[in-house]
PDB file of N, CA, C and O in Angstrom, chain B, residues numbered from 101:
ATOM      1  N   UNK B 101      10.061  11.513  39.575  1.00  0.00           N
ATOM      2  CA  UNK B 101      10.839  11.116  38.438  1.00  0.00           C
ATOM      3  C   UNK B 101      11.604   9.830  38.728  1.00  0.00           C
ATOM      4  O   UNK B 101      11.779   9.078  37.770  1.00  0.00           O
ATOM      5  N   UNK B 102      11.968   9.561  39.635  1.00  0.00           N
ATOM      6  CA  UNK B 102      12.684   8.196  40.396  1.00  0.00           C
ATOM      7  C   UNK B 102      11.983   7.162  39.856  1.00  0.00           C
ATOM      8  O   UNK B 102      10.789   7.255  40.140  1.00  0.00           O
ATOM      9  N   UNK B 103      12.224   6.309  39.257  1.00  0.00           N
ATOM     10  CA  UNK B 103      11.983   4.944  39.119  1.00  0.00           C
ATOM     11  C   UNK B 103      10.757   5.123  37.555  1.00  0.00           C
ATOM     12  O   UNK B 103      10.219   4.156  37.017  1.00  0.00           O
ATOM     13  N   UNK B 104      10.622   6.210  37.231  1.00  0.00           N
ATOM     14  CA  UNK B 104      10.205   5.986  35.825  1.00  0.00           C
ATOM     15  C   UNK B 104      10.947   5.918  34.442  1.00  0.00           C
ATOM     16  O   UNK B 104      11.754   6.795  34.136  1.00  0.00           O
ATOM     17  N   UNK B 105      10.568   4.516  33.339  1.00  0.00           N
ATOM     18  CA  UNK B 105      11.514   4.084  32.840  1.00  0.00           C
ATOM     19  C   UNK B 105      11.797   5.210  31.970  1.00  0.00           C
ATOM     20  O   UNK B 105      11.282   6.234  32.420  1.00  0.00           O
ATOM     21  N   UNK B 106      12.503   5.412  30.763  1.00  0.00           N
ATOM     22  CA  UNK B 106      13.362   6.047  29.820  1.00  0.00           C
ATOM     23  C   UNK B 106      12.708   5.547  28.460  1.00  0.00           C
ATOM     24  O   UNK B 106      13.153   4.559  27.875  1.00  0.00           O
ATOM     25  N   UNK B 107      11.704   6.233  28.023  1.00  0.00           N
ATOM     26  CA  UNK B 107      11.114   5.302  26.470  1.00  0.00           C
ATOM     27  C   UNK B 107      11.970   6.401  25.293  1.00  0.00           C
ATOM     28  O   UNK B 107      11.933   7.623  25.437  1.00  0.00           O
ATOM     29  N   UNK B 108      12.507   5.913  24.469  1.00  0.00           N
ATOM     30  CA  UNK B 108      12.670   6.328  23.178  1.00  0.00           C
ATOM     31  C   UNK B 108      12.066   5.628  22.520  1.00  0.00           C
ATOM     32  O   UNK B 108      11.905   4.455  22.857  1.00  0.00           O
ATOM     33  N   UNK B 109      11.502   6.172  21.286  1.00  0.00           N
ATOM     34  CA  UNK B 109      10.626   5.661  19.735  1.00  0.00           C
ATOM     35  C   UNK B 109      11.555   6.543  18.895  1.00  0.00           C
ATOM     36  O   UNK B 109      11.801   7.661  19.349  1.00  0.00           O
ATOM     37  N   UNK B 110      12.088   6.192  17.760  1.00  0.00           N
ATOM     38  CA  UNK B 110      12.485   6.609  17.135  1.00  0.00           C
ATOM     39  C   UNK B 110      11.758   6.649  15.806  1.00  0.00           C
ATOM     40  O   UNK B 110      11.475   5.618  15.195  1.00  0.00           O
ATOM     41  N   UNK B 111      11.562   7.463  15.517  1.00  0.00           N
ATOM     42  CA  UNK B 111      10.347   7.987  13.756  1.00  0.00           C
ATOM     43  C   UNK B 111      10.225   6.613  13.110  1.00  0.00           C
ATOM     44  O   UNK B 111       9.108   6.205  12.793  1.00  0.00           O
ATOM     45  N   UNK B 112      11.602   5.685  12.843  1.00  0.00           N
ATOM     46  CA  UNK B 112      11.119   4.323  11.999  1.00  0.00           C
ATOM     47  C   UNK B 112      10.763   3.207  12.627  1.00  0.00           C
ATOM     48  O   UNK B 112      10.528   2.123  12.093  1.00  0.00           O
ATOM     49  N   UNK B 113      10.713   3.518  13.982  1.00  0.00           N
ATOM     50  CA  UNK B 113      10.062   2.417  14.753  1.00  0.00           C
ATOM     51  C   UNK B 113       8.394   2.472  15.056  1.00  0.00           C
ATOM     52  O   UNK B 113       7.630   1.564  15.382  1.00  0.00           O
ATOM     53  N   UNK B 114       8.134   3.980  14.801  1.00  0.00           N
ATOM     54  CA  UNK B 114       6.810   3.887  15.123  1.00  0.00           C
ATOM     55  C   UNK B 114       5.656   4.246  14.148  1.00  0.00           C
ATOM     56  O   UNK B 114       4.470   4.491  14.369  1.00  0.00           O
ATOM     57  N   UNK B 115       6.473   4.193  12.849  1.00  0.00           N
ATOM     58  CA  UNK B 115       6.097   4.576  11.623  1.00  0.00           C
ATOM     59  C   UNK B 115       6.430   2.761  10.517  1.00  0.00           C
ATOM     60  O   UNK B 115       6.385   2.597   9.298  1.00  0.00           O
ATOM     61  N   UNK B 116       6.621   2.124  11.222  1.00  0.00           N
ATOM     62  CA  UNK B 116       6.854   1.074  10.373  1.00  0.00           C
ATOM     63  C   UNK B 116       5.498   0.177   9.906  1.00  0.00           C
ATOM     64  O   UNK B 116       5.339  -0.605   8.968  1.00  0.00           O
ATOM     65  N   UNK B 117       4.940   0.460  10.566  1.00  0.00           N
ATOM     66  CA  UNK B 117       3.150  -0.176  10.117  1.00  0.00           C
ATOM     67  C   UNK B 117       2.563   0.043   8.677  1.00  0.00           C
ATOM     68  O   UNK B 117       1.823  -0.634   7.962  1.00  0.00           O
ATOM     69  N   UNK B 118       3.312   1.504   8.508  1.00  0.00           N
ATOM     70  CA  UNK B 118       2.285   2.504   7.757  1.00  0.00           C
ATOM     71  C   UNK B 118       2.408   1.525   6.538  1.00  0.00           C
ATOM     72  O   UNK B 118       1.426   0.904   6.131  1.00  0.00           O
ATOM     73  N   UNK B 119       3.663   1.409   5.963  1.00  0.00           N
ATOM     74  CA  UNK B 119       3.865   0.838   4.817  1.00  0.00           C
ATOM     75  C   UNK B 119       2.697  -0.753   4.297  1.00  0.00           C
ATOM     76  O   UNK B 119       1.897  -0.821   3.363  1.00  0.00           O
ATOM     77  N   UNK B 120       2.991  -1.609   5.138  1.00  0.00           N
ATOM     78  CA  UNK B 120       1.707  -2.545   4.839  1.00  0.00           C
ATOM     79  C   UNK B 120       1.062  -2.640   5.059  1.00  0.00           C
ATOM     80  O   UNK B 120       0.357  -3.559   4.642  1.00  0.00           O
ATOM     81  N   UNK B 121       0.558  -1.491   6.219  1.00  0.00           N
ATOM     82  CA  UNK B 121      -0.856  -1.047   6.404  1.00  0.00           C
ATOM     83  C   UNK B 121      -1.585  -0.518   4.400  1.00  0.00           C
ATOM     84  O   UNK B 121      -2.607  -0.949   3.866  1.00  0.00           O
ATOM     85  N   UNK B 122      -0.876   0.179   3.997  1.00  0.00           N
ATOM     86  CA  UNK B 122      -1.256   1.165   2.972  1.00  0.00           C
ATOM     87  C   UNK B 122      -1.476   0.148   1.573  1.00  0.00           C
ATOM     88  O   UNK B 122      -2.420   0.172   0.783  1.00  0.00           O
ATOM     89  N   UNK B 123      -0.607  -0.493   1.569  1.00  0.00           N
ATOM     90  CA  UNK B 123      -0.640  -1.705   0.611  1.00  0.00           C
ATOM     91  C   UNK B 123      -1.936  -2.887   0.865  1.00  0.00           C
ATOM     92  O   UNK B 123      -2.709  -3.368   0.036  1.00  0.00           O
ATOM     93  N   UNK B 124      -1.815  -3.147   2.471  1.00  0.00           N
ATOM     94  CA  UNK B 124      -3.166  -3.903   2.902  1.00  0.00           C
ATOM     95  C   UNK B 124      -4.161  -3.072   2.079  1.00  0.00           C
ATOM     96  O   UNK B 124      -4.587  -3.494   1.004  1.00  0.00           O
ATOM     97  N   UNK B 125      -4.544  -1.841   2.611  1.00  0.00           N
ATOM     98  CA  UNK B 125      -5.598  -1.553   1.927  1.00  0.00           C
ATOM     99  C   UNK B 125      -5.976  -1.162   0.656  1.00  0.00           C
ATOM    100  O   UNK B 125      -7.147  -0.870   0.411  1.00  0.00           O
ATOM    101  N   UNK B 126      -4.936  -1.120  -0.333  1.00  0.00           N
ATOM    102  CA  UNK B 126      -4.592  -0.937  -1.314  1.00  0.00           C
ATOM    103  C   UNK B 126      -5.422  -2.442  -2.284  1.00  0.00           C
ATOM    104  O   UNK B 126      -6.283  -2.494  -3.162  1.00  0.00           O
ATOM    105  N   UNK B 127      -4.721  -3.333  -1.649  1.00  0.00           N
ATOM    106  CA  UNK B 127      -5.167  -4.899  -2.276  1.00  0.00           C
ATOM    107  C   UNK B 127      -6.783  -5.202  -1.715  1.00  0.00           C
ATOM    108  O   UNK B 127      -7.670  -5.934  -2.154  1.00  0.00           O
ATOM    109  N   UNK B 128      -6.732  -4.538  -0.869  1.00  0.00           N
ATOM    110  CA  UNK B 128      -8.665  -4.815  -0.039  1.00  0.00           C
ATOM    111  C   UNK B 128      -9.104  -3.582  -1.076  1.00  0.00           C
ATOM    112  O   UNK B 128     -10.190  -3.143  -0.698  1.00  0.00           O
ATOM    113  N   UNK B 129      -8.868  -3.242  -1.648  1.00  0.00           N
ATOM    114  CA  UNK B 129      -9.567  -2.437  -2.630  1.00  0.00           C
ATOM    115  C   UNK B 129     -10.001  -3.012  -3.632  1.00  0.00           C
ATOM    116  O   UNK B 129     -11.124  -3.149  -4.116  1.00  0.00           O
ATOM    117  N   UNK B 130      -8.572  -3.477  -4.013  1.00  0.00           N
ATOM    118  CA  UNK B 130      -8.691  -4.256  -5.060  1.00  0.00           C
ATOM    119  C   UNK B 130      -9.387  -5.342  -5.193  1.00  0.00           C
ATOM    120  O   UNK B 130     -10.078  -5.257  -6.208  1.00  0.00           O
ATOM    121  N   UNK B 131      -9.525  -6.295  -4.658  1.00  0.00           N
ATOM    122  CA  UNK B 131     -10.925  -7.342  -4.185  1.00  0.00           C
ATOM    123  C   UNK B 131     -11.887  -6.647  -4.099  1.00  0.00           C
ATOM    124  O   UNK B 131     -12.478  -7.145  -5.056  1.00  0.00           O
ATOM    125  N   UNK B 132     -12.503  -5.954  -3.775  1.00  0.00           N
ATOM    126  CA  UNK B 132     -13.477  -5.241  -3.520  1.00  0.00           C
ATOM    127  C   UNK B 132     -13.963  -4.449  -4.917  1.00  0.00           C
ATOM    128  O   UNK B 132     -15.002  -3.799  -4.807  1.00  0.00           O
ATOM    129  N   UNK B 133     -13.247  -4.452  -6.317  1.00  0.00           N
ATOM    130  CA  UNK B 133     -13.401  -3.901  -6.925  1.00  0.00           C
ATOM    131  C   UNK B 133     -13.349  -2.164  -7.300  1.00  0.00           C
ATOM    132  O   UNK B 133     -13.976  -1.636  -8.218  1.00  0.00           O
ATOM    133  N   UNK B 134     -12.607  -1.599  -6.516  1.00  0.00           N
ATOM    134  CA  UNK B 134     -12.103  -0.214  -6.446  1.00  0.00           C
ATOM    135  C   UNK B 134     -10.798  -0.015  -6.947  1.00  0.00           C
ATOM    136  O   UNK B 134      -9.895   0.313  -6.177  1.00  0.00           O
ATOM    137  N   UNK B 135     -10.640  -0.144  -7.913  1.00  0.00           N
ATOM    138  CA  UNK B 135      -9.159   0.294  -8.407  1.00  0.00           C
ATOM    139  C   UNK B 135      -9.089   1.378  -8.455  1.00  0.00           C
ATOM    140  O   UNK B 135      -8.020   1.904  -8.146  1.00  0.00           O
ATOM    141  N   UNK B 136     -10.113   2.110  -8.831  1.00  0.00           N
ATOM    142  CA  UNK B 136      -9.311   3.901  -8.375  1.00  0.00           C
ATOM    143  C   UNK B 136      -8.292   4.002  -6.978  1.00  0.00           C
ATOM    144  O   UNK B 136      -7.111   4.337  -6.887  1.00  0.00           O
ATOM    145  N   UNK B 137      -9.079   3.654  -6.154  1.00  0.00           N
ATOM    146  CA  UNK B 137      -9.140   3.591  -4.568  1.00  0.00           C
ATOM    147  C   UNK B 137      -7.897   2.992  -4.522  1.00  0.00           C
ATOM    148  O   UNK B 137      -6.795   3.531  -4.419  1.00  0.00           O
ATOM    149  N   UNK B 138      -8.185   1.812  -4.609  1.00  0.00           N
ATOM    150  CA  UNK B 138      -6.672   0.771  -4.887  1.00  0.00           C
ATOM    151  C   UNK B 138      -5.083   1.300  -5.241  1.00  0.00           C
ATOM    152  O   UNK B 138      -4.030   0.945  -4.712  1.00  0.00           O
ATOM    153  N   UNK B 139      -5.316   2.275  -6.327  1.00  0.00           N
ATOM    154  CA  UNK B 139      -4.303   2.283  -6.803  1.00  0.00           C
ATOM    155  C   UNK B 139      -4.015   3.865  -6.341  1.00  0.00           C
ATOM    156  O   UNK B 139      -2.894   4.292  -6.619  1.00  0.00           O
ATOM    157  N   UNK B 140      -4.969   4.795  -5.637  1.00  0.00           N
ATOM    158  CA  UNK B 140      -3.976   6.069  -4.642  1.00  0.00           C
ATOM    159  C   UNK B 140      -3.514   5.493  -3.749  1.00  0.00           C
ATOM    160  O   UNK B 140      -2.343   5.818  -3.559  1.00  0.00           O
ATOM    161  N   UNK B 141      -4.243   4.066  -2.447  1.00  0.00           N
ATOM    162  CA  UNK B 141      -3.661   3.796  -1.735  1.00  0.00           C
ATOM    163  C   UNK B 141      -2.410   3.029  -1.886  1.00  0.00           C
ATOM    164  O   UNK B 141      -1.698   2.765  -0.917  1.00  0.00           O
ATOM    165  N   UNK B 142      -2.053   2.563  -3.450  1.00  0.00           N
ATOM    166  CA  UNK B 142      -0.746   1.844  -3.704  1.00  0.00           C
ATOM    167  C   UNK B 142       0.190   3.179  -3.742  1.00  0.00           C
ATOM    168  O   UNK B 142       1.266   3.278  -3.151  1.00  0.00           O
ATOM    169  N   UNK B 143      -0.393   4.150  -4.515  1.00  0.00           N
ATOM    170  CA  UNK B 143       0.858   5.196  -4.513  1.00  0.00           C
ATOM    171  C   UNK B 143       1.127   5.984  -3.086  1.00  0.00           C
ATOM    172  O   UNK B 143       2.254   6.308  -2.713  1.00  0.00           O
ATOM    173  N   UNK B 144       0.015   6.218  -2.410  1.00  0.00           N
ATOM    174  CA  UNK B 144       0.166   6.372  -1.081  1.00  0.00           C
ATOM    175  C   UNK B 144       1.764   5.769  -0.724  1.00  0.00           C
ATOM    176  O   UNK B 144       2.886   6.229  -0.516  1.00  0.00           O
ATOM    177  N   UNK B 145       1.130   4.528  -0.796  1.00  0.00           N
ATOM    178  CA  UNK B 145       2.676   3.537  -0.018  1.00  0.00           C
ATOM    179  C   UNK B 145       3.400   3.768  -0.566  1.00  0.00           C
ATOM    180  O   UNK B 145       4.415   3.691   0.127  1.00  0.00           O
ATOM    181  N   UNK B 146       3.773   4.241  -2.142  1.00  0.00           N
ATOM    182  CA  UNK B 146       4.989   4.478  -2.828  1.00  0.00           C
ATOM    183  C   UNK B 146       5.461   5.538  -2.190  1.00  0.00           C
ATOM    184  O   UNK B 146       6.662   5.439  -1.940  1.00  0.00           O
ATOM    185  N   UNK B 147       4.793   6.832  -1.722  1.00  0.00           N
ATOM    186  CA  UNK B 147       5.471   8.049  -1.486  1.00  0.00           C
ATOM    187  C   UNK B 147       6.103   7.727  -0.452  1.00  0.00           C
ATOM    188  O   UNK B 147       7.303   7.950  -0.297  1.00  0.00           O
ATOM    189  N   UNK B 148       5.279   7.101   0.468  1.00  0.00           N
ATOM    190  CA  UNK B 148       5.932   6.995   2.162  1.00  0.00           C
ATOM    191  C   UNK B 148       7.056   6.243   1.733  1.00  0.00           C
ATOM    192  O   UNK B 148       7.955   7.018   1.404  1.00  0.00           O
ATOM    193  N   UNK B 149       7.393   4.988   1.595  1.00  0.00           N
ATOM    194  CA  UNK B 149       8.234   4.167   1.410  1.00  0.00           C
ATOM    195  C   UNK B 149       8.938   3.751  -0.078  1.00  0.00           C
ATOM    196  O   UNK B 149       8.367   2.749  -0.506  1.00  0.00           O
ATOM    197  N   UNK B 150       9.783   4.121  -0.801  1.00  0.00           N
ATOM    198  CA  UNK B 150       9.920   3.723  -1.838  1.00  0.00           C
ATOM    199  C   UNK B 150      10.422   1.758  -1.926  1.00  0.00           C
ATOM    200  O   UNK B 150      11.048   1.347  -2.903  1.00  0.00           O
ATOM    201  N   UNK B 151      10.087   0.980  -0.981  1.00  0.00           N
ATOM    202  CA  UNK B 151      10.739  -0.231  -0.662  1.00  0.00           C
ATOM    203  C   UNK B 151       8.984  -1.122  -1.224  1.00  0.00           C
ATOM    204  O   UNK B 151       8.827  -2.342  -1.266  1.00  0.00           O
ATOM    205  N   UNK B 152       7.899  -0.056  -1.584  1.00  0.00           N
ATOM    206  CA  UNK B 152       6.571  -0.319  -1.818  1.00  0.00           C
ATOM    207  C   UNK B 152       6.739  -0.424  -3.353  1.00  0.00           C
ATOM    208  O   UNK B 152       5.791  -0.549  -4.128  1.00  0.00           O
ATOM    209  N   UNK B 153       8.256  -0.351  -3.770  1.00  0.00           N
ATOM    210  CA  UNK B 153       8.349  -0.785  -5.747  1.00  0.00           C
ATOM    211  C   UNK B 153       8.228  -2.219  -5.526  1.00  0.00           C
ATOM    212  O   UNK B 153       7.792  -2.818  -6.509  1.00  0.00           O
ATOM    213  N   UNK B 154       8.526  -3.030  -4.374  1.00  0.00           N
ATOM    214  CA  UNK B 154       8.897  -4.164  -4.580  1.00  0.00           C
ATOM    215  C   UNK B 154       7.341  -5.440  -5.090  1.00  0.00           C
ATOM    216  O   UNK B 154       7.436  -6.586  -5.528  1.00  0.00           O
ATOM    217  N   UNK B 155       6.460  -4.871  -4.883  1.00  0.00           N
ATOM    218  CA  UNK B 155       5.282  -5.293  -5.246  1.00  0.00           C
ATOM    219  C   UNK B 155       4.247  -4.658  -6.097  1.00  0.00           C
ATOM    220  O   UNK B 155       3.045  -4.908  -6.177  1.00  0.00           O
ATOM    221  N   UNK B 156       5.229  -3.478  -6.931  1.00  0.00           N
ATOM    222  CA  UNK B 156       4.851  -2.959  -7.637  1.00  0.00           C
ATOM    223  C   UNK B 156       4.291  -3.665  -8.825  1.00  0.00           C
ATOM    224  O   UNK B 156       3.209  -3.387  -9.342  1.00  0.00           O
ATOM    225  N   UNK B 157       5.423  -4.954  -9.368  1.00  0.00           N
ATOM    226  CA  UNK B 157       5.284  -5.894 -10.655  1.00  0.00           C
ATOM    227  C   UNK B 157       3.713  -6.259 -10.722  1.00  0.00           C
ATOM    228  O   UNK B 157       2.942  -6.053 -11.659  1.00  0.00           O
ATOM    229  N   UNK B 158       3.404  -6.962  -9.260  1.00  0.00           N
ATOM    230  CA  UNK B 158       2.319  -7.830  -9.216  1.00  0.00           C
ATOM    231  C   UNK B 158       0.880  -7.004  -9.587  1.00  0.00           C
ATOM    232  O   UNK B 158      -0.038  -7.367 -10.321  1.00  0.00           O
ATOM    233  N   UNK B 159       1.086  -5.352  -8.544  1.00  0.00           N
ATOM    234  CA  UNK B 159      -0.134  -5.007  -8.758  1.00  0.00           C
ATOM    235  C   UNK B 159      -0.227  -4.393  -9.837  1.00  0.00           C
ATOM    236  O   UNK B 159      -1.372  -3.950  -9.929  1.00  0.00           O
ATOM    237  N   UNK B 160       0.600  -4.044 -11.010  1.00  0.00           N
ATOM    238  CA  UNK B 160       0.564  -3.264 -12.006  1.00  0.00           C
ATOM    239  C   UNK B 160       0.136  -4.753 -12.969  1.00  0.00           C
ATOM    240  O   UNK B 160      -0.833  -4.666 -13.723  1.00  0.00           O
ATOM    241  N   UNK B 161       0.779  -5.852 -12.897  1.00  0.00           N
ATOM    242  CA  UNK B 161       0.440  -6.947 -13.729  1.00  0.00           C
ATOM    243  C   UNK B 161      -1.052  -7.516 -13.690  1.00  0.00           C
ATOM    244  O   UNK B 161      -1.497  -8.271 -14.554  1.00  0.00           O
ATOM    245  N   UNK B 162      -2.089  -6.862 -12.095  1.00  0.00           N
ATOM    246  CA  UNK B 162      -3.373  -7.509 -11.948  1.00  0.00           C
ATOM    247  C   UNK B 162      -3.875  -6.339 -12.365  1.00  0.00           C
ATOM    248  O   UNK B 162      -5.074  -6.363 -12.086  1.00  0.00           O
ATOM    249  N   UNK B 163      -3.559  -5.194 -12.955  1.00  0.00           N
ATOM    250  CA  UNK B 163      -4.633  -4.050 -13.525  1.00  0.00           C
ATOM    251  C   UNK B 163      -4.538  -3.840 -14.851  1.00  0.00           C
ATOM    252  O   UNK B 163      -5.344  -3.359 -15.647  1.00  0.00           O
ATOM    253  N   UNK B 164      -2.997  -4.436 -15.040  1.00  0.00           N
ATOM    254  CA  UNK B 164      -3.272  -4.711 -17.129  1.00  0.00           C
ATOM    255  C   UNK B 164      -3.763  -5.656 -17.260  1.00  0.00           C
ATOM    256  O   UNK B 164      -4.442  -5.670 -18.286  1.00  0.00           O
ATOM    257  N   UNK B 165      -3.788  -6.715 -16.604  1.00  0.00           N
ATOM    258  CA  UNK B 165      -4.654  -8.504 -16.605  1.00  0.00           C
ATOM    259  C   UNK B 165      -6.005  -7.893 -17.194  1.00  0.00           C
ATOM    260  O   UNK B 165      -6.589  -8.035 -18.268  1.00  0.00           O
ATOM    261  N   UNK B 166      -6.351  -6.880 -15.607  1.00  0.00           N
ATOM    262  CA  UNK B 166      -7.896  -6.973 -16.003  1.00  0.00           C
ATOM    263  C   UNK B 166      -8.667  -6.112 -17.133  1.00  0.00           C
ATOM    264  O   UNK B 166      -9.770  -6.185 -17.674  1.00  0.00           O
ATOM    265  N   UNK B 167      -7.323  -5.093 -17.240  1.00  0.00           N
ATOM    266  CA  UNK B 167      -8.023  -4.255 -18.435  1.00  0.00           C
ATOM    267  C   UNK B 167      -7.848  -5.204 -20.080  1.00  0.00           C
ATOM    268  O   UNK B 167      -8.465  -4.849 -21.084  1.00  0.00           O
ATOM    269  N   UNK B 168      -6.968  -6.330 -20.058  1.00  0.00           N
ATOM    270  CA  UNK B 168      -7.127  -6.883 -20.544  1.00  0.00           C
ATOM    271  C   UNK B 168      -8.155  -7.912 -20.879  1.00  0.00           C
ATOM    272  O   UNK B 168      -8.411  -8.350 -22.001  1.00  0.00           O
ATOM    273  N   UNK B 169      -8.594  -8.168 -19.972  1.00  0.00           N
ATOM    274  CA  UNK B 169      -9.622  -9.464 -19.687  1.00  0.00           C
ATOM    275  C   UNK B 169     -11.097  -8.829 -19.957  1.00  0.00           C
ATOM    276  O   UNK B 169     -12.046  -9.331 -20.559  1.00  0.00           O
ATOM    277  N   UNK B 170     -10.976  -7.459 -19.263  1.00  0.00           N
ATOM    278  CA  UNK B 170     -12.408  -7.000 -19.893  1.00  0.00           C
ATOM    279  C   UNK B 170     -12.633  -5.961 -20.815  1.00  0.00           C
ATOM    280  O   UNK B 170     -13.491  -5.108 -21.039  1.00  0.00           O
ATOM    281  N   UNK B 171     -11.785  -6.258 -21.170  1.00  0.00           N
ATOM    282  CA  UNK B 171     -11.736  -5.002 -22.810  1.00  0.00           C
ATOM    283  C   UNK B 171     -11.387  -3.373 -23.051  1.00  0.00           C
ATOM    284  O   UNK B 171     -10.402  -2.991 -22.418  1.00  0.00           O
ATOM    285  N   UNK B 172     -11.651  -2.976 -23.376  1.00  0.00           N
ATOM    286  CA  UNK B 172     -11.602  -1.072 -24.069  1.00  0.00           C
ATOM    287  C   UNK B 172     -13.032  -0.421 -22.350  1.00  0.00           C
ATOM    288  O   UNK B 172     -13.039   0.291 -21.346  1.00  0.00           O
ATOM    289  N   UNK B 173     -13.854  -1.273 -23.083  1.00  0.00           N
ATOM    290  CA  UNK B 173     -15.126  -0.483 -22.422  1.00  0.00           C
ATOM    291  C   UNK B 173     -15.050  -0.954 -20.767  1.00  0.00           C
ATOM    292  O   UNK B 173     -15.095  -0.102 -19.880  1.00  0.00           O
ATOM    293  N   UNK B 174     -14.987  -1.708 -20.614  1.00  0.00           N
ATOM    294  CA  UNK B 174     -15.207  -2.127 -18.534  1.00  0.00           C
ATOM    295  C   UNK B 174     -13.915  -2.144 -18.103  1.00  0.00           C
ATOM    296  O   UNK B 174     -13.825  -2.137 -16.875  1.00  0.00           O
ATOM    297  N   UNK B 175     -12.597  -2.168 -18.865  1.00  0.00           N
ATOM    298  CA  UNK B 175     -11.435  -2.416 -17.560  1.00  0.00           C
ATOM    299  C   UNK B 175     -11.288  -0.936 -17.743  1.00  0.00           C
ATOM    300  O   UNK B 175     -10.498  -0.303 -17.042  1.00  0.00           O
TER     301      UNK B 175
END
């Protein structure tokens, strides 16, 4: 035990990825054309983190865009 160091992680230090990890893949969905997909992995990030409203505007504004852009029948 002599001379081995002392690590603490504390839950938000080793959990801090998750959040733009979840959003990363959330938007790689979205390029990719998966908005189903897209948009559990956006709420994903909402549950974990509620700090995931903050880019909420944008991706809610690129899924009325497109249901706008391609009508009733394809968006």
């Amino acid at each position: 035990m002599l001379g081995m160091p002392l690590v603490t992680v504390s839950v938000s230090d080793s959990d801090q990825h998750l959040l733009p990890g979840l959003t990363l893949l959330a938007v790689n969905a979205f390029a990719a054309g998966h908005d189903l997909l897209g948009a559990v992995f956006f709420v994903l990030s909402l549950g974990f983190k509620q700090m995931a409203l903050y880019y909420a505007p944008a991706i809610g504004s690129y899924l009325i865009g497109k249901c706008i852009y391609l009508g009733p029948v394809h968006g």
